[in-house]
Backbone as a printed PyTorch tensor [residue, N CA C, xyz], in Angstrom:
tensor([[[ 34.8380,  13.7480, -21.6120],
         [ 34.6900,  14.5630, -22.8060],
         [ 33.4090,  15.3680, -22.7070]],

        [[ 33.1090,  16.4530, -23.4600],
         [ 32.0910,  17.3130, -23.4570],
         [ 31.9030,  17.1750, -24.7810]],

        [[ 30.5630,  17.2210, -24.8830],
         [ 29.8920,  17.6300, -26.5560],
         [ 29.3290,  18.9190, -26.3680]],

        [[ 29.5300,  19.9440, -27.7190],
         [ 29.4800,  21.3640, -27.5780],
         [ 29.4180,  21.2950, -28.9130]],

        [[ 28.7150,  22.9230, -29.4150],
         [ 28.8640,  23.4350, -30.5080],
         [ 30.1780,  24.3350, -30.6600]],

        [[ 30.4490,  24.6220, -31.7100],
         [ 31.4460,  26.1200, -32.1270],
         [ 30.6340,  26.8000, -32.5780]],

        [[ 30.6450,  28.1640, -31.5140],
         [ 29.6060,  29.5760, -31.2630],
         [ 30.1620,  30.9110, -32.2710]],

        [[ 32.0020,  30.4640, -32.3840],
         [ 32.2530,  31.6280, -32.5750],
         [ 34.2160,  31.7920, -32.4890]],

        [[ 34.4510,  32.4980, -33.4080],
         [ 36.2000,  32.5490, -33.3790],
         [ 36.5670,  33.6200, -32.0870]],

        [[ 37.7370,  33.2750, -31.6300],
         [ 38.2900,  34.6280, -30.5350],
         [ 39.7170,  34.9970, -31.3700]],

        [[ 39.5850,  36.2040, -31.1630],
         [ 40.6750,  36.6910, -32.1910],
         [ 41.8170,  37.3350, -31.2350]],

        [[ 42.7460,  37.1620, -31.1610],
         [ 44.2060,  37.3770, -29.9640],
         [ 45.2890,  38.0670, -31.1170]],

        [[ 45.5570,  39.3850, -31.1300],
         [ 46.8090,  39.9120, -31.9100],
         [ 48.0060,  39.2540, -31.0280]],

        [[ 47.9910,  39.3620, -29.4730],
         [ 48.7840,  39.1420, -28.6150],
         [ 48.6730,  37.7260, -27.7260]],

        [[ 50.1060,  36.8750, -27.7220],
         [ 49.5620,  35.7730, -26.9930],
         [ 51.1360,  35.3360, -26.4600]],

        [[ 51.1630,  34.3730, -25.5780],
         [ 51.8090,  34.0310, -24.5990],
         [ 52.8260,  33.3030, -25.6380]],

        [[ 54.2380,  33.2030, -25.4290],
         [ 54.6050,  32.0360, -27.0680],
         [ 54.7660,  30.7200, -26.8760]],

        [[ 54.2310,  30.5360, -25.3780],
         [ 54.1770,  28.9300, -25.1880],
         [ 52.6600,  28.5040, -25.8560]],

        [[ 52.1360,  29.6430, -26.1720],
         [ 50.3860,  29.0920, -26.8930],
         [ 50.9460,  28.6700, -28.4770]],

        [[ 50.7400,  27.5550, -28.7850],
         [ 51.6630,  26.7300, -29.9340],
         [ 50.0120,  27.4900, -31.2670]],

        [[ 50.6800,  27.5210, -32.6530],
         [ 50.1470,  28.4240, -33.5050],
         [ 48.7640,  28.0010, -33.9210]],

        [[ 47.1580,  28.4700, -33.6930],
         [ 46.3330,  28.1120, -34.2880],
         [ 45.0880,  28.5530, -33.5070]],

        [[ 43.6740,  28.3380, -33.7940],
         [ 42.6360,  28.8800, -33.5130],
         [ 42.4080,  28.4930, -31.9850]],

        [[ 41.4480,  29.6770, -31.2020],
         [ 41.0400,  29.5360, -30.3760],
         [ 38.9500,  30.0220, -30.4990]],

        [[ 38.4750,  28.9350, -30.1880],
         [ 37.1400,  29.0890, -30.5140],
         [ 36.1980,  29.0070, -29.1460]],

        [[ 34.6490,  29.7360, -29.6100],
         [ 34.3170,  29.1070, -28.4260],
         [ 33.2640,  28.5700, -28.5590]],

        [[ 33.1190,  27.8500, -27.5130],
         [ 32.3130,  26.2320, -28.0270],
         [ 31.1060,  26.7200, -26.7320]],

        [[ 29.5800,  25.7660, -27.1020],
         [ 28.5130,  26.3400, -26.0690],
         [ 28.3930,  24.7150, -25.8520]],

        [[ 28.3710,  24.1380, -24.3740],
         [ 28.1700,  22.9500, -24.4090],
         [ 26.6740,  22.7610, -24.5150]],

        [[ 26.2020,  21.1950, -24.3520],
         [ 24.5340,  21.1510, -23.8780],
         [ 24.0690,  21.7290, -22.9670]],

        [[ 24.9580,  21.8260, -22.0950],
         [ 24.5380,  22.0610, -20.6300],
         [ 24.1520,  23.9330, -21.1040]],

        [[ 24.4730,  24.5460, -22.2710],
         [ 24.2580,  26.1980, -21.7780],
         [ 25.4210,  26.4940, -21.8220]],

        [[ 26.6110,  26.2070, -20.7480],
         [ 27.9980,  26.4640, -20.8280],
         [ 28.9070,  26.9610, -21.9250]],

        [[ 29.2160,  28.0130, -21.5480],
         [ 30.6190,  28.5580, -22.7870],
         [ 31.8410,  28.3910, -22.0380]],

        [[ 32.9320,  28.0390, -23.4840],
         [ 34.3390,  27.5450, -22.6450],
         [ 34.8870,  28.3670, -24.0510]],

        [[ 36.0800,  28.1250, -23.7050],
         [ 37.3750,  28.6050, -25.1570],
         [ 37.7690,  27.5190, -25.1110]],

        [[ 38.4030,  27.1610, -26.3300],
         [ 38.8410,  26.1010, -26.5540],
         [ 40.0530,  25.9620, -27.5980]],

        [[ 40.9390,  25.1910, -27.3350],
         [ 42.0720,  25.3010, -28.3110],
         [ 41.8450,  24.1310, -29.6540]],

        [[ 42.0470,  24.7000, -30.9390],
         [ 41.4540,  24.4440, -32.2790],
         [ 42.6270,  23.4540, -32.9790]],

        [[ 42.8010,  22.5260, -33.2120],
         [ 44.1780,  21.8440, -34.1260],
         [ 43.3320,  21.3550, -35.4280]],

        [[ 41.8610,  21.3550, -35.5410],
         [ 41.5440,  20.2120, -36.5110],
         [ 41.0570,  21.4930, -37.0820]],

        [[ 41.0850,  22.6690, -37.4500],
         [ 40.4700,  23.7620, -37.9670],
         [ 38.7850,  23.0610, -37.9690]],

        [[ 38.1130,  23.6960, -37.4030],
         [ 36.5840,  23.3660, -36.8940],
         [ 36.0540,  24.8850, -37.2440]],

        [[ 34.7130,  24.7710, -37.6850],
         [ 34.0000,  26.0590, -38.3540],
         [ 33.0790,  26.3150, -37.6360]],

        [[ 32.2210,  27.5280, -37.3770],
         [ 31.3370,  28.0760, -36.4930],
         [ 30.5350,  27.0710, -37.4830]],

        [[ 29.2630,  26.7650, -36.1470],
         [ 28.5560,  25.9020, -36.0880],
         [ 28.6970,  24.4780, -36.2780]],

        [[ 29.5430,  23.6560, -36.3190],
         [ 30.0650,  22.5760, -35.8760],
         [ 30.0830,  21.5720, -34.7970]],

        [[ 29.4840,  20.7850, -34.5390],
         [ 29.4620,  19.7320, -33.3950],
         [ 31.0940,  19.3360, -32.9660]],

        [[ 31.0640,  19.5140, -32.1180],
         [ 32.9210,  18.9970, -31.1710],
         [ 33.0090,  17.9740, -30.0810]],

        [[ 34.1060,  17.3880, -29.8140],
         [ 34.1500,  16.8130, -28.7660],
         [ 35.1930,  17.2020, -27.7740]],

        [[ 34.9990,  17.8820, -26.8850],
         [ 36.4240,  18.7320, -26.3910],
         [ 36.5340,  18.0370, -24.7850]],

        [[ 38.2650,  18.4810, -24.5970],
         [ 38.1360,  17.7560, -23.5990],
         [ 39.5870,  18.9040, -22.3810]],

        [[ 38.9120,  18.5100, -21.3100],
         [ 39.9170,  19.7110, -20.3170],
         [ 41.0210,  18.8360, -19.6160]],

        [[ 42.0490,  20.7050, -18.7550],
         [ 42.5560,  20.1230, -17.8830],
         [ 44.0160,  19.4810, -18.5670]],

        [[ 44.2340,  18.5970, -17.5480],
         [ 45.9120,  17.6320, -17.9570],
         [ 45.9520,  17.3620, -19.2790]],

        [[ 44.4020,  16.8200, -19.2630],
         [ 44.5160,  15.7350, -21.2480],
         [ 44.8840,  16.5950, -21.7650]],

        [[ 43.9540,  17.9620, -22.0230],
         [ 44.0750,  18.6670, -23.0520],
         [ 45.3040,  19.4210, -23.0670]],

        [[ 46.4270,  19.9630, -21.8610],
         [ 47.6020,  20.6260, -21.8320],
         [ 48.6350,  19.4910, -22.3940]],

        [[ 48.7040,  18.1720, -22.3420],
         [ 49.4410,  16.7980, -22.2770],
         [ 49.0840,  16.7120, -24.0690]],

        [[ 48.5420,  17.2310, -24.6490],
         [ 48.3670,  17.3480, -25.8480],
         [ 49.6720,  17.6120, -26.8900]],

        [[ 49.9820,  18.6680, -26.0460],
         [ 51.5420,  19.2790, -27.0260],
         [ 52.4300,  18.4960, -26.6560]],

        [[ 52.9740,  17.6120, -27.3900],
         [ 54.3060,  16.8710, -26.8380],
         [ 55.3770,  17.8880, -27.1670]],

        [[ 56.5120,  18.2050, -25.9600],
         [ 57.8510,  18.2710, -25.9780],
         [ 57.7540,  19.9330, -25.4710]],

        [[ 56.7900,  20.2620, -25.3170],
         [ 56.3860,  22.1740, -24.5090],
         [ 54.9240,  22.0650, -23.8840]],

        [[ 55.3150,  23.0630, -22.8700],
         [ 54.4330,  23.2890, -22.1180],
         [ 53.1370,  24.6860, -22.4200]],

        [[ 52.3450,  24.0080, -22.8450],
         [ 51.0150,  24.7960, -23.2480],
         [ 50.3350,  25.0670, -22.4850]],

        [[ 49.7220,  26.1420, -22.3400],
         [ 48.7480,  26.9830, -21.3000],
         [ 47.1420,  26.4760, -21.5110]],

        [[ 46.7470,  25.3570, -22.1830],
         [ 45.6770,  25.1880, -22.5830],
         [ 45.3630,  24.5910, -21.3680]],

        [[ 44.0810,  24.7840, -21.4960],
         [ 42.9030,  23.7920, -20.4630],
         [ 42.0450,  23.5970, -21.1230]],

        [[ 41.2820,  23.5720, -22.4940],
         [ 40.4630,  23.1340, -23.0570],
         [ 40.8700,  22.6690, -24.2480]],

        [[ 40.9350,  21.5950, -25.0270],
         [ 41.4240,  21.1100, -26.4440],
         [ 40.2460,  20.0530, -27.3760]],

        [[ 40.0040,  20.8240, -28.2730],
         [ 39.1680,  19.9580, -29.6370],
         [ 39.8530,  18.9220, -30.0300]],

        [[ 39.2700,  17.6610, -29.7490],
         [ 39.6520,  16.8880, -29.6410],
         [ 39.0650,  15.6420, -30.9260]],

        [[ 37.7820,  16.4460, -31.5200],
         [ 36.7600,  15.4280, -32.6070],
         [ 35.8120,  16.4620, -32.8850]],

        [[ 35.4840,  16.3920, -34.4070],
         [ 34.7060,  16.9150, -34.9800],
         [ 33.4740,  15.9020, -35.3820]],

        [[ 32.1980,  15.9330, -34.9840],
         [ 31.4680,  15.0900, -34.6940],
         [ 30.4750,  15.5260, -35.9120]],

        [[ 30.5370,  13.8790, -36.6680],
         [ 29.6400,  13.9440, -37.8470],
         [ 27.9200,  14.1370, -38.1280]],

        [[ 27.3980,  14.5740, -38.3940],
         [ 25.9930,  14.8950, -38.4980],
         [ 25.4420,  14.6110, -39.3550]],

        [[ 24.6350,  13.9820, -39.3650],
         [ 23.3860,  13.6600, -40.8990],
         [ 22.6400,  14.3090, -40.7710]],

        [[ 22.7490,  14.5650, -42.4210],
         [ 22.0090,  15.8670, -43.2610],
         [ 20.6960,  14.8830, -43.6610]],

        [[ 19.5950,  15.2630, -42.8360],
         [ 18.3970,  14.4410, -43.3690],
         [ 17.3600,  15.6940, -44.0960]],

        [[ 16.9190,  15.4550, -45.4460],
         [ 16.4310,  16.3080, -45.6900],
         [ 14.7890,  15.5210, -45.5260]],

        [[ 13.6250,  16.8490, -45.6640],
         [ 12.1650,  16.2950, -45.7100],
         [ 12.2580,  16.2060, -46.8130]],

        [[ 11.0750,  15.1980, -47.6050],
         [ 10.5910,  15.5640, -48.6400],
         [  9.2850,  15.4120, -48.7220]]])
């Protein structure tokens, strides 16, 4: 798995129709790294993720074959610590 932020929406008028219906975002890992990533849990710019590639993430869609190689897989909780 990779931990990454969500940087940002990619917007597609046109897409393949094996790409099953919903967001494609892109996520900046720790490492610096930008990937695209396929969205099922609706996740918001600036958001912590846990995404994951490859077989897992295409093996995702049961019963069709999806063009994905990257899939959001966890939206990773954060505490809001305030100063006082």
């Amino acid at each position: 798995m990779i931990q990454g932020r969500v940087i940002g929406k990619i917007w597609s008028s046109r897409r393949v129709d094996s790409l099953p219906a919903g967001a494609l975002l892109e996520v900046e890992t720790e490492g610096g790294a930008k990937l695209i990533a396929f969205d099922p849990l609706g996740c918001n710019t600036g958001e912590a993720v846990l995404v994951t590639q490859g077989s897992v993430a295409a093996g995702y869609f049961k019963g069709k074959t999806a063009p994905v190689d990257a899939l959001i897989i966890g939206s990773i909780d954060e505490e809001n610590v305030s100063k006082a």
